[in-house]
C-alpha positions in Angstrom: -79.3 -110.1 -153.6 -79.1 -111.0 -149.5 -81.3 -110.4 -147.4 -79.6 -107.3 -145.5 -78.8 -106.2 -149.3 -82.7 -106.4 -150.0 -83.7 -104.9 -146.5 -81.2 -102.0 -147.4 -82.2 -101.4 -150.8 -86.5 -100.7 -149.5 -84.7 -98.6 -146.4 -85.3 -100.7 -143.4 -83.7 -99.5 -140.5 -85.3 -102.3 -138.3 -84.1 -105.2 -141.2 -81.1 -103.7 -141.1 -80.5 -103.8 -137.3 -81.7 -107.2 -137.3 -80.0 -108.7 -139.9 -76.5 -107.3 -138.4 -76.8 -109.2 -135.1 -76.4 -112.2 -137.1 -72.6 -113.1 -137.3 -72.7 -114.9 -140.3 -74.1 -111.7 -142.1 -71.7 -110.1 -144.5 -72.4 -106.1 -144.6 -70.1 -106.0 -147.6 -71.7 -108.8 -149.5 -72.8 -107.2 -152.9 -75.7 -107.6 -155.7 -74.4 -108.6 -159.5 -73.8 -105.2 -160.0 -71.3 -105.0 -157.3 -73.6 -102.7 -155.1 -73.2 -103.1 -151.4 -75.9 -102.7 -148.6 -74.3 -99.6 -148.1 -74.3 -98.2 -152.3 -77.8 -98.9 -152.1 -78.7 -97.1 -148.9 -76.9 -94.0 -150.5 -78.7 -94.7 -154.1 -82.0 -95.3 -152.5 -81.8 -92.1 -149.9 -82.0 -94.2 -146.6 -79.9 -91.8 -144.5 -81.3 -93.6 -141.1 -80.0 -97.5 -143.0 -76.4 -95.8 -144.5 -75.5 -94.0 -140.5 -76.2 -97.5 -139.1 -73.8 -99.8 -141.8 -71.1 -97.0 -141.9 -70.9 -98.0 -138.4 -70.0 -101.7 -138.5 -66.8 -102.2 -138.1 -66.1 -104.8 -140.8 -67.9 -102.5 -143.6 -65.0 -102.4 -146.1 -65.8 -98.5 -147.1 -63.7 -98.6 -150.5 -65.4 -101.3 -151.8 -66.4 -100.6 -155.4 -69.1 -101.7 -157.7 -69.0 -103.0 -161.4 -68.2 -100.0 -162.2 -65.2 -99.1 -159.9 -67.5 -96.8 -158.1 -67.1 -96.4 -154.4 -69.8 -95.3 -151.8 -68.3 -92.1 -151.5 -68.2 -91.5 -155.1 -71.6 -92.5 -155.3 -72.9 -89.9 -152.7 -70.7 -87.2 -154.6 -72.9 -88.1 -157.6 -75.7 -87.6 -156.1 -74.8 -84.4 -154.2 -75.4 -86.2 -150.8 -73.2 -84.1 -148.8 -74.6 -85.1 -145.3 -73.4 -89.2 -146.2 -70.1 -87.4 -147.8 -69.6 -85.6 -144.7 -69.7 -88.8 -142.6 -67.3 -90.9 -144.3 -64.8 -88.6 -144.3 -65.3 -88.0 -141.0 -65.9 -91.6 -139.5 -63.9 -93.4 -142.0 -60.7 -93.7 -143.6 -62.0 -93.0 -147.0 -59.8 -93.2 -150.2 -60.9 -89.9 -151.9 -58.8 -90.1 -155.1 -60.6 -93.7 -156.2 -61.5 -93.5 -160.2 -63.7 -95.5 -162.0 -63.2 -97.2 -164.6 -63.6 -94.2 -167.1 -60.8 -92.8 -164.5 -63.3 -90.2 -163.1 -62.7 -89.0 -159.5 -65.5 -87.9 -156.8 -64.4 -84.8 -157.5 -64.8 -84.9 -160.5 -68.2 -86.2 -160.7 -69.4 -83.2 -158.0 -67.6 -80.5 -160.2 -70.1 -82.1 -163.0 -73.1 -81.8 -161.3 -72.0 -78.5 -159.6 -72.6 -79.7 -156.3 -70.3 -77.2 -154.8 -70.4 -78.2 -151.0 -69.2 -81.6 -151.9 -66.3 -79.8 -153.7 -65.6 -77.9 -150.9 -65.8 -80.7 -148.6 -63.1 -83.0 -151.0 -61.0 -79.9 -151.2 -60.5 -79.7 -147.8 -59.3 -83.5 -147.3 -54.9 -83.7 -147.1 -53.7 -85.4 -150.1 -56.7 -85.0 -152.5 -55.2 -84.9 -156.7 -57.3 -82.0 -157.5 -55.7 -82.7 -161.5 -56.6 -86.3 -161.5 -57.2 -87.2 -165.3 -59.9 -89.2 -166.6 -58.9 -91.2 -169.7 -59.2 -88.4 -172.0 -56.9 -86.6 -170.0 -59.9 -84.2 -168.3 -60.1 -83.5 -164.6 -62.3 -81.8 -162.3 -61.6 -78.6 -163.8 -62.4 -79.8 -167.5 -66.0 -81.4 -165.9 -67.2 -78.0 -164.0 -66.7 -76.2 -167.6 -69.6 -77.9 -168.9 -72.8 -76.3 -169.9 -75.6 -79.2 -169.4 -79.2 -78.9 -169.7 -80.4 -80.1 -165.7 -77.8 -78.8 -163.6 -78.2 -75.7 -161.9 -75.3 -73.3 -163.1 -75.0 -71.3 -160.2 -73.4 -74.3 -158.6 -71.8 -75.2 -160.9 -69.8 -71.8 -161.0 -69.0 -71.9 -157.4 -67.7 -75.5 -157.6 -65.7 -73.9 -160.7 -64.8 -71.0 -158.4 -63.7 -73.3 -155.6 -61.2 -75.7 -158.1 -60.0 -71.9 -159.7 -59.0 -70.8 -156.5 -57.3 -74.2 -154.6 -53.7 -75.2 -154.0 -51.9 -76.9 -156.9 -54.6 -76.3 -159.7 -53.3 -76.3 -163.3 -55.4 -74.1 -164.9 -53.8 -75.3 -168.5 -53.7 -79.1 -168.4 -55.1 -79.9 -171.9 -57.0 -83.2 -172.3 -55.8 -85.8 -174.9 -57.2 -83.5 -177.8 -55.2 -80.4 -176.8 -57.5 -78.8 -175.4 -58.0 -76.6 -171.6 -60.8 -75.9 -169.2 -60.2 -72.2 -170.9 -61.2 -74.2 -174.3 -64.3 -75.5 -172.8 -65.6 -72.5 -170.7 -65.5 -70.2 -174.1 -67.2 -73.4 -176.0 -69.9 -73.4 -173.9 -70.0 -69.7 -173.7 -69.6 -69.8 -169.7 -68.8 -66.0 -169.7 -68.3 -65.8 -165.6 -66.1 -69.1 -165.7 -63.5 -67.2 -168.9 -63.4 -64.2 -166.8 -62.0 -65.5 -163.7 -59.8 -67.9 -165.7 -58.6 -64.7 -167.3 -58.5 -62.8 -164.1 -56.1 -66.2 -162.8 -54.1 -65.7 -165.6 -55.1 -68.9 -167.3 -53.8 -69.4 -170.8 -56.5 -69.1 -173.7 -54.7 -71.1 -176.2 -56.3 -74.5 -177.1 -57.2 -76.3 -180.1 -60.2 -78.1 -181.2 -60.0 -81.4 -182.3 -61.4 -82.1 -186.1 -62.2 -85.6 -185.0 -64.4 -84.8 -182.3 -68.3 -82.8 -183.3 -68.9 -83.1 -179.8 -68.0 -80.4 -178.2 -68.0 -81.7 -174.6 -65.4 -83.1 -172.5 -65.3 -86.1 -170.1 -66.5 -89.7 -170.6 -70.0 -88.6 -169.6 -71.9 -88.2 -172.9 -70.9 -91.4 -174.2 -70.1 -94.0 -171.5 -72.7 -93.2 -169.5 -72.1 -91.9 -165.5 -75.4 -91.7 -164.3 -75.6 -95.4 -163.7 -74.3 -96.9 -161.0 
């Protein structure tokens, strides 16, 4: 790890500041695990450290990590909307970047129901709102899920949001047949069949005798809650 990775990962603005005067300091100079100075402000919380890297001009801001993980879909992970805000605003940010699972930002913020993040991603010319991962999921697949930690209500207006944008296929079926419709009524998300319903959504789907399951995405078993 360098130094200005080190003084970024504890949140030191001052280290930071320092360290950056330094020509022969690299800001996109990254850890083992790929993580930049600027990944680990956002993982760490340092909103004071991230506002002062996004703002060197050599920061490469689509770098990703071992993961193919980029800083922006690392803050829509964590439901940091204030950093999310700020590189799309500041920087020319590549919001349709997939890991190596093939998830999107958006996706990953329809999974945690972090619904301002959606609405923020939404709004951004040229987003793939049906991006698939490699089961053939996208965002809509990922805010049909019923997990134990995330709060619901967000997760339904995230839901609402994708429902209700430009472009959506409401019946994309994943690489075992099966819809967001499929999921929704798996999970017994009553609120998310209705408006799927009221959107005219197809209800046919099929479920997969190879998969017990019963979730979608590469979440449960390729874990996306490391970096």
């Amino acid at each position: 790890m360098t130094a200005l990775a080190a003084a970024a990962n504890c949140g030191s603005v001052c280290g930071v500041e320092s360290l950056l005067t330094y020509p022969q300091v690299d800001v996109n100079a990254t850890t083992p695990e790929g993580l930049s100075p600027l990944m680990l402000a956002i993982i760490g919380s340092y909103p004071r450290v991230f506002e002062v890297l996004v703002g060197v001009d050599s920061l490469d801001i689509d770098a990703k990590n071992n993961h193919g993980r980029t800083a922006l879909w690392l803050a829509s992970k964590q439901g940091n909307t204030k950093a999310v805000t700020h590189l799309l605003t500041s920087k020319m940010v590549d919001v349709n970047v997939q890991d190596k699972y093939g998830v999107t930002s958006l996706a990953v913020a329809s999974d945690n129901g972090f619904a301002d993040i959606v609405r923020l991603l939404l709004q951004v010319q040229g987003i793939k709102i049906n991006a698939c991962d490699r089961k053939g999921q996208t965002a809509l697949h990922y805010a049909c899920r019923g997990d134990l930690g995330v709060n619901h209500l967000q997760q339904y207006a995230a839901f609402e949001l994708l429902v209700n944008a430009k472009d959506v296929n409401l019946d994309l079926k994943d690489k075992k047949g099966r819809t967001a419709y499929f999921y929704a009524s798996e999970e017994c998300l009553d609120k998310h069949v209705l408006l799927l319903n009221t959107k005219g959504a197809s209800s046919v789907s099929r479920r997969s005798s190879t998969d017990s399951s019963g979730h979608p995405g590469y979440i449960g078993e390729e874990s996306m809650l490391h970096t």
